[in-house]
C-alpha positions as CSV (number, residue, x, y, z in Angstrom):
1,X,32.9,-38.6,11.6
2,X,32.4,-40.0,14.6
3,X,29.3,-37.2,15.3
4,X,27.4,-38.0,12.4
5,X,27.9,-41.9,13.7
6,X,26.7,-40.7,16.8
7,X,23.7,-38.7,15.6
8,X,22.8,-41.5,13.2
9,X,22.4,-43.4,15.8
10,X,20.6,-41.5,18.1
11,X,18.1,-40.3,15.2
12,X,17.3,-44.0,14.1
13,X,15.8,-44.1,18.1
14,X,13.3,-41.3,17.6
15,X,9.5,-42.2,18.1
16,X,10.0,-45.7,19.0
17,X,7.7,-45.4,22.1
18,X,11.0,-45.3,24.1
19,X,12.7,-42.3,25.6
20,X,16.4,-41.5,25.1
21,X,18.9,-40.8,27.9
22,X,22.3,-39.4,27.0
23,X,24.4,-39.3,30.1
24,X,28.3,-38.8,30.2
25,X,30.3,-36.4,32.1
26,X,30.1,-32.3,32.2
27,X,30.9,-30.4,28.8
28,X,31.4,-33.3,26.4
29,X,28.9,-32.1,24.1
30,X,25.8,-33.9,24.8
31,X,23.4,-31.2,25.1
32,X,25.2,-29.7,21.4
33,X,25.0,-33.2,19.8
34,X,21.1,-33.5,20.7
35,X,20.7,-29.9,19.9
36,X,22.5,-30.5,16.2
37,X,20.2,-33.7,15.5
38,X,17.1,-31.1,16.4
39,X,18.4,-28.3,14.8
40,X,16.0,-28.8,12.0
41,X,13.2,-30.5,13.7
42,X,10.2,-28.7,15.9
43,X,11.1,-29.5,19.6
44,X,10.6,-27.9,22.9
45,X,13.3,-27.5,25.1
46,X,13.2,-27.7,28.9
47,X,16.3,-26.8,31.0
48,X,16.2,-28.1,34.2
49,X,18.9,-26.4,35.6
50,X,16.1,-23.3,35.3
51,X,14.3,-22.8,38.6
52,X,10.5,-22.4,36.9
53,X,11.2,-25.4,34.8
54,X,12.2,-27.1,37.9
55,X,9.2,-25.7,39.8
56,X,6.8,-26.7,37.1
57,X,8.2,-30.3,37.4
58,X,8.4,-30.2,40.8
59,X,5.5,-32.3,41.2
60,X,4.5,-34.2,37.9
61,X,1.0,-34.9,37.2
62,X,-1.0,-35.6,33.9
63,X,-2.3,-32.4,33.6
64,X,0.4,-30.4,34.5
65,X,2.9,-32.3,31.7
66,X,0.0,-32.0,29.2
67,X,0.1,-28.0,29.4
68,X,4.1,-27.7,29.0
69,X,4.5,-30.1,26.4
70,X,1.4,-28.6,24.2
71,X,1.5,-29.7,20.4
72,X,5.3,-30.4,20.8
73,X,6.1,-34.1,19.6
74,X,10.1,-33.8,20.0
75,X,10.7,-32.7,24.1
76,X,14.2,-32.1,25.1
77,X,15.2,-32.0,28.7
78,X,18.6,-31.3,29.4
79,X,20.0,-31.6,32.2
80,X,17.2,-33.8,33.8
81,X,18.5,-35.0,36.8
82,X,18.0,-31.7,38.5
83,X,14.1,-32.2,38.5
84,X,12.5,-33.2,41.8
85,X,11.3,-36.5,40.5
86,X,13.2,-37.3,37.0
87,X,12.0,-41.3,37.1
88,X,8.2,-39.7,37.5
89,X,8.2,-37.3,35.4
90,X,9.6,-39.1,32.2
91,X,7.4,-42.4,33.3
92,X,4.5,-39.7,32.9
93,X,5.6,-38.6,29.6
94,X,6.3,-41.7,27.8
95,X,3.2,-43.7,29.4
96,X,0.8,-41.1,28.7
97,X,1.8,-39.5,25.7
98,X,2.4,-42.4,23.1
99,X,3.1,-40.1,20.1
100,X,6.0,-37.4,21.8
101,X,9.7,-38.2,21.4
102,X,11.1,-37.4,25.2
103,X,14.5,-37.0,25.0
104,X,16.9,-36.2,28.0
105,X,20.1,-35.6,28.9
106,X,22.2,-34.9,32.1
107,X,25.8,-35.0,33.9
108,X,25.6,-37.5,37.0
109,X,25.1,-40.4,35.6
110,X,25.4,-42.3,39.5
111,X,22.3,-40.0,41.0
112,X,20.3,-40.1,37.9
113,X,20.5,-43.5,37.4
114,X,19.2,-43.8,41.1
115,X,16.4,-41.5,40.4
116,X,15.1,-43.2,37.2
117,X,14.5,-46.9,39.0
118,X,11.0,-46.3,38.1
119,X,11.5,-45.6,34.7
């Protein structure tokens, strides 16, 4: 019950020119309950605990961001705060690309939060 609350919630968020932040601790089911609400919908997912997604990131420009993203309109980035520049990178993506859905997710809340002043 309280899932479908949850995902409710989250879902009534989607393409509201904003992007959506879940943070909480490690293995509480973030990264399944976003996965869940996009089970049916087109999305691309980015992990960046992968070492080429982190090295595509690693410095964010327009063009860059443009070619990973593609035709995707739903972009999931779990567990964000491992990219170089987190703030940048989702300032990037929600500035420039009015009509994407960035979602993103990640474990330290303290050093994200930190890293997204810009944001």
């Amino acid at each position: 019950m309280i899932k479908h609350i949850i995902s409710v919630k989250l879902s009534s968020y989607f393409f509201k020119g904003k992007t959506i932040i879940v943070m909480g601790p490690r293995q509480t089911g973030k990264t399944t309950l976003i996965q869940t609400i996009l089970n049916e919908r087109e999305h691309l997912f980015l992990n960046g605990d992968d070492a080429i997604v982190r090295s595509l990131l690693e410095s964010p420009n327009l063009f860059t961001i443009k070619k990973i993203l593609g035709d995707n309109k739903i972009i999931f980035i779990d567990e964000f705060q491992r990219l170089n520049e987190p703030g940048l990178t989702m300032k990037i993506i929600t500035d420039q690309f009015k009509d994407i859905q960035l979602i993103a997710s990640g474990s330290f809340a303290l050093e994200m939060g930190n890293q997204l002043n810009e944001a």
